[in-house]
N, C-alpha and C positions, 0 to 999 in steps of 0.2 A: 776563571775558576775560583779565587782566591773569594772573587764578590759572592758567586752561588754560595757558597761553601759556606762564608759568613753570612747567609742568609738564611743559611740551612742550618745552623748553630742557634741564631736567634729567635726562630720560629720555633723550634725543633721542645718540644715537651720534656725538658732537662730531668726530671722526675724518674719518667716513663723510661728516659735514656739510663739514665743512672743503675734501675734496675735491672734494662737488661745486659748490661755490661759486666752488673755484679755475679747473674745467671752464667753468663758465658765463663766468667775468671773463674766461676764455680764450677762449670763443665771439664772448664779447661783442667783442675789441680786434680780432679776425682779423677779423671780420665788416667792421669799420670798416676796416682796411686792403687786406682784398681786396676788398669791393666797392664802394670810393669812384669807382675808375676804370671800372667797369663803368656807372655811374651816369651819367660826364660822357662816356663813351664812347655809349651807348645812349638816353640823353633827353637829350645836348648839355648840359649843364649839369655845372656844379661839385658841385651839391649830395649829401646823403647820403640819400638816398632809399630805398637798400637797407638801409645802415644803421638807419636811423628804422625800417622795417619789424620789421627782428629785432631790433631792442631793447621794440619793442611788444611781439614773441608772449615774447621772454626773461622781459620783464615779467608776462606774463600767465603764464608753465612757472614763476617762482620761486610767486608766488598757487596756480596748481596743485600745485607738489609741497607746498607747505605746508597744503595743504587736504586731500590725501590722505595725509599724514604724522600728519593729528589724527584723522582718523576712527576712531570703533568698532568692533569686531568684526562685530556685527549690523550693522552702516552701511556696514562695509567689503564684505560679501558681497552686499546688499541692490542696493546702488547698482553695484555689478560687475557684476551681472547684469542690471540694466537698463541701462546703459551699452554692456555688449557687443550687447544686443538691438536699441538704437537704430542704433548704430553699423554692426552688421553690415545693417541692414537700407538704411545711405546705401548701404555696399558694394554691395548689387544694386541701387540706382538708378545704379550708375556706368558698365555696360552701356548705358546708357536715357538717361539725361541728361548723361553723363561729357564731360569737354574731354576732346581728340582732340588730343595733342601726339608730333607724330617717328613717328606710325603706331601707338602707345600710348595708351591710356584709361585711364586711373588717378586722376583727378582729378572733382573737380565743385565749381562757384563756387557759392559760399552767399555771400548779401548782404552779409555783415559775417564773410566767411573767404574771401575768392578763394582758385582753387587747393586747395581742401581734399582730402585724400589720403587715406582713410579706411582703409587698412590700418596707418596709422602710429599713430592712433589704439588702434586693433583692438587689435595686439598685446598692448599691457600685461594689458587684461584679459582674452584670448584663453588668455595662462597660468592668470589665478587659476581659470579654465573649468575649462581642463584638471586643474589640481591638485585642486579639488572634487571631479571627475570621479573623479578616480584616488586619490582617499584616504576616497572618500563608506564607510560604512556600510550603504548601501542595497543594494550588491552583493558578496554573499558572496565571490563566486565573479572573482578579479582577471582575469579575460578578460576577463569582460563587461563590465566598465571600461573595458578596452582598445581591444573593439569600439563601445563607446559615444564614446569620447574621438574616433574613430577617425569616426565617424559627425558629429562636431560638426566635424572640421577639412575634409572631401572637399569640401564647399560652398565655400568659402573657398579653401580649394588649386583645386578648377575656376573660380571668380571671378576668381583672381589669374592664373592659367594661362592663359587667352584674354582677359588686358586688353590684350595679355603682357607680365607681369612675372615672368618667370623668378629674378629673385632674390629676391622676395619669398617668390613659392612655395615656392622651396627653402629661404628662411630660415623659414619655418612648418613646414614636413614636418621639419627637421631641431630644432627647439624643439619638434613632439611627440616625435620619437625621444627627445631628452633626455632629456625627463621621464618616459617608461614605463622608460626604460633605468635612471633613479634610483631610479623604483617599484619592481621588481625585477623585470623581464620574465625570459622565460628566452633567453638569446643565441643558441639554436638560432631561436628563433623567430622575435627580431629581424631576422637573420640573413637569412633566407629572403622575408622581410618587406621587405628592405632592396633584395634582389634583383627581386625582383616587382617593387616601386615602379620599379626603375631601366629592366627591360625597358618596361614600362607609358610610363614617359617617352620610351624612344627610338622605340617604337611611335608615339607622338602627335605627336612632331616630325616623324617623317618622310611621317605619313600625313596630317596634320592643315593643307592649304595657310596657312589664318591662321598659323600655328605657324614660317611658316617665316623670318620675321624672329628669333626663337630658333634655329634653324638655321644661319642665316646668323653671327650672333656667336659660335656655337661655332666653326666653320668657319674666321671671321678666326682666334679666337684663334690656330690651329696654322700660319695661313698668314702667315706674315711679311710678306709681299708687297702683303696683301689693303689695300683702301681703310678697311677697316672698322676697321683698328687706329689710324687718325688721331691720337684722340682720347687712348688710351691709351700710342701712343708720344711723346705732347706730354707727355702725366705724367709720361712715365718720364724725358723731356730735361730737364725741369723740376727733378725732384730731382736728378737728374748734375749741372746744373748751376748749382745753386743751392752745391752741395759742402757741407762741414763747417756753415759759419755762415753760408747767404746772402748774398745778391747786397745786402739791406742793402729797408728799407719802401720800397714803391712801386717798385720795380726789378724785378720780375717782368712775367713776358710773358703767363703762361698764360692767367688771366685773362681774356684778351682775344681770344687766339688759342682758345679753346675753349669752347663756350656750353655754359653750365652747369658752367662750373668749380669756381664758388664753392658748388655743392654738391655731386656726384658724386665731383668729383677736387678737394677743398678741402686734402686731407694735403699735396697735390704743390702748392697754391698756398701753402700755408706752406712747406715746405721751399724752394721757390724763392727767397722772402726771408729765410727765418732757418734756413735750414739743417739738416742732418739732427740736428741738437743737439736743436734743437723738437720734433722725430718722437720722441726717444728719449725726451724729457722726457713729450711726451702718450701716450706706450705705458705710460710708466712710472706716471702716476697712475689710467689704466684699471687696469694692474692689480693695482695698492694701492687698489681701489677692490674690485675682484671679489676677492682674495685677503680683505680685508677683510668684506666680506660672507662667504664661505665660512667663515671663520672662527667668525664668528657664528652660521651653521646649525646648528653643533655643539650651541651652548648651549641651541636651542630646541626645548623636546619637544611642539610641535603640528607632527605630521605634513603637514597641511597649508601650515601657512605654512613648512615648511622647502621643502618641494616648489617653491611660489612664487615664494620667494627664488635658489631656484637655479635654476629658469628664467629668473627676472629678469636673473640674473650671465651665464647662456650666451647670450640673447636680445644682451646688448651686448656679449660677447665675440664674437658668430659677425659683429655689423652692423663690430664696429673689425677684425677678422682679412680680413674680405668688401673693406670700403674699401680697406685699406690693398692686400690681393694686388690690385687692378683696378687702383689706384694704382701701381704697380713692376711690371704686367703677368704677374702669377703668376694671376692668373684672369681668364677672360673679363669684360667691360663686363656688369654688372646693374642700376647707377644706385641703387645704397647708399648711401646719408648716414653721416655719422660723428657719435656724437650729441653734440648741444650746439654741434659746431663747424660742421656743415653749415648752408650759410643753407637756410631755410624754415619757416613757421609749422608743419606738422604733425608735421615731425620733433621743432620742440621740444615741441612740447606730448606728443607720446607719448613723448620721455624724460624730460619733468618728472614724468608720469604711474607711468610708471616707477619713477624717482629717489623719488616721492612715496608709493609701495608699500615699496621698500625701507628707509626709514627709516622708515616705521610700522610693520614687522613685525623690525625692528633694535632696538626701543625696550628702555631696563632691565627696565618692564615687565612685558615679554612672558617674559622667558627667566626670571622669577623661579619 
C-alpha cells in the first residue's frame, strides 16, 4: 500500500491537487458558518447538525476522489460502466419511489443516504458513456456515434424533464453538445440540431400541463413584479449588500430568510458575510482549476480520456457559470449546487467522483 500510495503521490498533478483540497477546506468552513444558524433556527438548538452532516459526506468525496484517482484503465472503464448502470436504473425508481419536495421529485431516501439525488451521481460517468461512445472503434462511420450517444442521453434528458428539473436537463443536453462539438461534428449540423431541440422544448412546456411549473420560472424570470422571483431577488440583496468584504461571520440574513440557501443560492450566502472579494477568490480557483486541466489535454494522446477530461472541466464550468447567473439573477431559478461549496451529500460525492476522474487521467503517467 505504502508503494501504490507513493506512486500515487508522485504521478499525481500536485497543482490540480492542491486546488482541490483548497475548494473542499473552503466547503468545509462555509458549510460551518452558513449553516450553524439554520440548525439552532430549525431543530431550536445551538448545535452543528448540518455541519456534522457535510463534514461526514466531505469525508467520505475526499476517500472517493482518492479511490478513483488510483484506479486502472481496465478498472477505470469496467467499473464506469456498472456504476452508470446501477445508477441510472435508481434514476427510474425516482418516478416510483422519489420524495416529493416544492412540486419536484428528484430525490429518494436510501437507509444510510437520505435524500439521495441520483442525477448528481450520474453525471461524472454519464461523460466517460458518452466519450466511449464517441471515440469507440466499433463505428466507422462518426454519425452513428452521434446517433448512438444521442440514443443513451433521450432517457435521462425525459427522466429529468418530468421530475422537472429543467436545469439538470439542460445541463445534460448541453455536456453532450460539448463533447460531439469537441469530437468534430459538423456545425451545420449541430446547428440545426440545436434548433430542433429548442422548438421540441417550447412545444413540451407549453403543451405539457406537468411542465408548467418550468413555465411558470421562465415567466417570473422576465416579470419583475412576479412572486416567483422571491427567492432570487433575496440573492441579489444579499450580495448588494454584503458589498466589497462583508457584513463580517454570522451577520448574514439569507440563510434564514430563504430555504435552501445553504445550497441553491450558497455563492450569495458567502458574499453576504465576506464579500464579493470571496466570489472573485472562488471564480478564481475554478478556473485555475479548468485552465489547469485544459492544459493538460494537450499532452494526452488517448483520444478518449482527452474527451473525458473536458467534459469533466465543461460539466463544472457550466454547474459554477449556472449558480452564480441564478445567484445575481442573470438566469432563471434551476436549483444548481456549486460544487464542493453547496451543502449536500450527493453534490459532494458527484464532484469527488468527478474531481477523482480528473486526477487519474491528469497522472505523469498517462501523458508519457
Amino acid at each position: 500500500m505504502n508503494f501504490s500510495l507513493y506512486n500515487w503521490w508522485k504521478d499525481i498533478d500536485k497543482f490540480l491537487f492542491f486546488l482541490i483540497i483548497l475548494l473542499i477546506s473552503l466547503g468545509i468552513f462555509f458549510s460551518l458558518v452558513s449553516t450553524s444558524l439554520i440548525a439552532s433556527t430549525k431543530l431550536e438548538t445551538t448545535s452543528y447538525y448540518f455541519f456534522f452532516k457535510q463534514f461526514i459526506y466531505t469525508l467520505l468525496g475526499i476517500f472517493t476522489i482518492f479511490f478513483f484517482s488510483l484506479l486502472e484503465e481496465k478498472t477505470f472503464y469496467k467499473l464506469s460502466l456498472v456504476s452508470f448502470l446501477i445508477i441510472f436504473c435508481t434514476l427510474i425508481l425516482v418516478p416510483i419511489i422519489g420524495v416529493e419536495v416544492k412540486g419536484s421529485k428528484r430525490w429518494i431516501d436510501i437507509f444510510f443516504f437520505p435524500r439521495f439525488q441520483p442525477i448528481e451521481i450520474l453525471k461524472p460517468f454519464l461523460i466517460i458513456i458518452l466519450s466511449m461512445i464517441l471515440t469507440s472503434e466499433k463505428y466507422s462511420n462518426k454519425y452513428a456515434r452521434y446517433l448512438f450517444s444521442l440514443i443513451v442521453i433521450i432517457p435521462i434528458i425525459l427522466l429529468l424533464f418530468f421530475q422537472p428539473d429543467i436545469g439538470q436537463t439542460l445541463l445534460v443536453l448541453c455536456l453532450w453538445l460539448s463533447l460531439i462539438f469537441v469530437s468534430g461534428i459538423n456545425l451545420i449540423f449541430l446547428t440545426l440540431f440545436m434548433l430542433v431541440g429548442l422548438c421540441a422544448l417550447f412545444l413540451m412546456i407549453n403543451f405539457i400541463p406537468k411542465l408548467n411549473y418550468i413555465k411558470f420560472r421562465i415567466e417570473s424570470f422576465f416579470d419583475v413584479t412576479s412572486k416567483g422571483n422571491y427567492q432570487s431577488e433575496r440573492a441579489s440583496e444579499a450580495i448588494m449588500n454584503g458589498g466589497f468584504f462583508g457584513k463580517g461571520i454570522g451577520e448574514g440574513t439569507l440563510n434564514i430568510r430563504v430555504p435552501e440557501a445553504h445550497t441553491d443560492y450558497v455563492i450569495a450566502v458567502i458574499a453576504e458575510e465576506f464579500g464579493i472579494i470571496s466570489i472573485i477568490g472562488i471564480i478564481l480557483i475554478f478556473l485555475c482549476l479548468i485552465f489547469r486541466v485544459f492544459k493538460k489535454v494537450s499532452s494526452i494522446e488517448n483520444e478518449c480520456f482527452k474527451l473525458i477530461l473536458v467534459g469533466s472541466v465543461m460539466l463544472i464550468l457550466f454547474q459554477v457559470l449556472v449558480h452564480i447567473g441564478v445567484n445575481i439573477r442573470f438566469l432563471p431559478t434551476t436549483g444548481m449546487t456549486l460544487p464542493f461549496l453547496s451543502y449536500g451529500g450527493s453534490s459532494i460525492i458527484g464532484s469527488s467522483i468527478l474531481i477523482g476522474i480528473i486526477l487519474n487521467l491528469t497522472k505523469r503517467k498517462i501523458n508519457k
